[in-house]
C-alpha positions, 0 to 999 in steps of 0.5 A, spaced: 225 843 619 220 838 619 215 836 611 208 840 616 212 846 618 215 847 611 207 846 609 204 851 613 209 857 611 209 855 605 200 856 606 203 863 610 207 866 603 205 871 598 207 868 592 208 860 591 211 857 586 207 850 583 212 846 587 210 850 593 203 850 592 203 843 592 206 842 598 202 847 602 196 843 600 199 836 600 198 834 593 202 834 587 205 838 582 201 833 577 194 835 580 196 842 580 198 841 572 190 837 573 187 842 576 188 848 572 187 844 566 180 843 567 178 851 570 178 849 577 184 852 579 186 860 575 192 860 572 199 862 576 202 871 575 208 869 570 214 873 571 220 872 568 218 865 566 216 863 573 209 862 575 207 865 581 200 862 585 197 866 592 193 865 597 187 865 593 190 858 590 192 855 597 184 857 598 181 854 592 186 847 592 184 846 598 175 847 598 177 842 591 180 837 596 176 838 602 169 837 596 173 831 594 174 828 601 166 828 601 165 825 595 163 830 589 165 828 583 170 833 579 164 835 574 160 837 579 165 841 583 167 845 577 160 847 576 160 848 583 166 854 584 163 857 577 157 860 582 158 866 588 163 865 593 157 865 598 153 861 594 158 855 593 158 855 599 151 853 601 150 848 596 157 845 598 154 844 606 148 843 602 151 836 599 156 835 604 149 834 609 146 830 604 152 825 602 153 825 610 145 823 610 145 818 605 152 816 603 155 813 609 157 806 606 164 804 608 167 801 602 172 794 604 178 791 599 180 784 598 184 781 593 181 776 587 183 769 591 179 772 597 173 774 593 174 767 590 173 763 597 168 768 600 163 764 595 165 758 594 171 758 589 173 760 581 170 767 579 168 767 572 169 773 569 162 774 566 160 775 573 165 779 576 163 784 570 156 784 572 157 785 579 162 791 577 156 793 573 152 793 578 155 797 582 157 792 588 165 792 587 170 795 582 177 793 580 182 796 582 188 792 579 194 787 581 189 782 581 185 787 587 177 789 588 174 794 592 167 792 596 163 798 594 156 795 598 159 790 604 153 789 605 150 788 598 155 782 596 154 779 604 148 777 603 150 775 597 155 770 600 150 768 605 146 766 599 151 762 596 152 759 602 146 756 602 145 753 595 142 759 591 148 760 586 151 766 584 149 768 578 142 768 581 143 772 587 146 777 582 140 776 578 136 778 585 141 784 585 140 787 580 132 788 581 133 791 588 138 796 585 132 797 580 127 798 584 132 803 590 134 807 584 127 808 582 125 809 590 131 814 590 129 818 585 122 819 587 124 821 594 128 825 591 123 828 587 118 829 593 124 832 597 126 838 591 118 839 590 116 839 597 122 841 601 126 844 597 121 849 593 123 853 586 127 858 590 134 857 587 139 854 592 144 859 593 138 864 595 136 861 602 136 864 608 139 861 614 133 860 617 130 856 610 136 853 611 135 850 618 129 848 617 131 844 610 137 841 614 132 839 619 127 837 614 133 831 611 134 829 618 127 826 618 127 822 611 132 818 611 130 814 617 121 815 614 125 813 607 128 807 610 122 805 615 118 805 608 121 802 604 121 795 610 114 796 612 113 796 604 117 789 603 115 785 609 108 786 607 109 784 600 114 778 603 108 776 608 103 776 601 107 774 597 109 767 601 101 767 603 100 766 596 105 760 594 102 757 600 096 757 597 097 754 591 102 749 595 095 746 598 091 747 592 095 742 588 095 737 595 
């Protein structure tokens, strides 16, 4: 019997020990252990020593997993699972929607050599930790780094290439990170006010429901359309002005 097959009837039993339970939900007994030591899982029927866990448990690990997979964190999950059943899960549809809509970057790897050789040499520790604070990599070990914004730390590379230096591309770098989290917050303000409204979450109909989902689906292209109408405008006056002052002085 193949590993998938034992999973499935393992899922299909009544009663399932630690060690069964992690296999029907590809996990470890480790993170069950994890799981149940923060309250996100309910403890197992101990008989004779032996801890029992159900359908329920299956259910639950797997609703972790699938929150996980798009990308909630484990505090938000725990407040999460402590609401109604059918409101947990409006406001996970809700934040996988809104995740979907905004939280499409696709993170790369490469080791520190290759990061080296991307902008032109040696790294210096005091700037790859403020990339990292920055929020552009994040070290992952043995000498290894995930890309959180490709496309971020490309533009930097190409900075470089042409002779601004990396300490000032990340000095520009971190005013845009500033500047979009500031952006962000005040997008998310106008849509909880204004979209949202003061009812709770877990208290929609599904047609307010269709007309939020629908609502999300226009902002994010208004948001960025925006914000590049805003910055090409602030780019066109603000290279007017230097130029100005380039003749003044001739």
């Amino acid at each position: 019997m193949t590993s998938e097959l034992k999973a499935v009837t393992d899922a299909e039993r009544e009663e399932l020990t630690v060690d069964e339970l992690a296999r029907a939900t590809g996990t470890t007994v480790r993170n069950i252990r994890s799981l149940q030591t923060r309250g996100l899982l309910p403890p197992p029927e101990i008989r004779a020593r032996t801890g029992y866990y159900g359908r329920d448990h299956v259910t639950r690990v797997r609703m972790i997993q699938a929150m996980q997979a798009e990308g909630f964190r484990l505090g938000a999950i725990e407040r999460l699972l402590d609401r109604p059943e059918a409101a947990a899960e409006q406001i996970f549809n809700f934040g996988r929607t809104l995740l979907e809509s905004f939280g499409g970057v696709v993170p790369e790897f490469a080791t520190s050599d290759e990061l080296a050789e991307r902008f032109g040499g040696r790294l210096e520790p005091g700037l790859l930790r403020k990339a990292e604070k920055l929020g552009l990599i994040n070290r992952l070990g043995d000498e290894r780094w995930e890309i959180r914004n490709p496309t971020l730390v490309s533009a930097g590379e190409q900075l470089v290439a042409v002779g601004v230096p990396l300490s000032h591309a990340l000095a520009v770098a971190e005013k845009i990170e500033q500047h979009t989290t500031a952006i962000a917050k005040a997008y998310v303000r106008l849509f909880r006010a204004d979209v949202l409204g003061g009812s709770k979450i877990g208290e929609r109909s599904p047609e307010e429901w269709a007309r939020i989902q629908d609502s999300l689906a226009r902002l994010r292209p208004l948001a960025v359309e925006a914000i590049r109408a805003s910055f090409e405008q602030a780019m066109g006056e603000q290279i007017e002005a230097h130029l100005r002052k380039a003749v003044d002085a001739t």
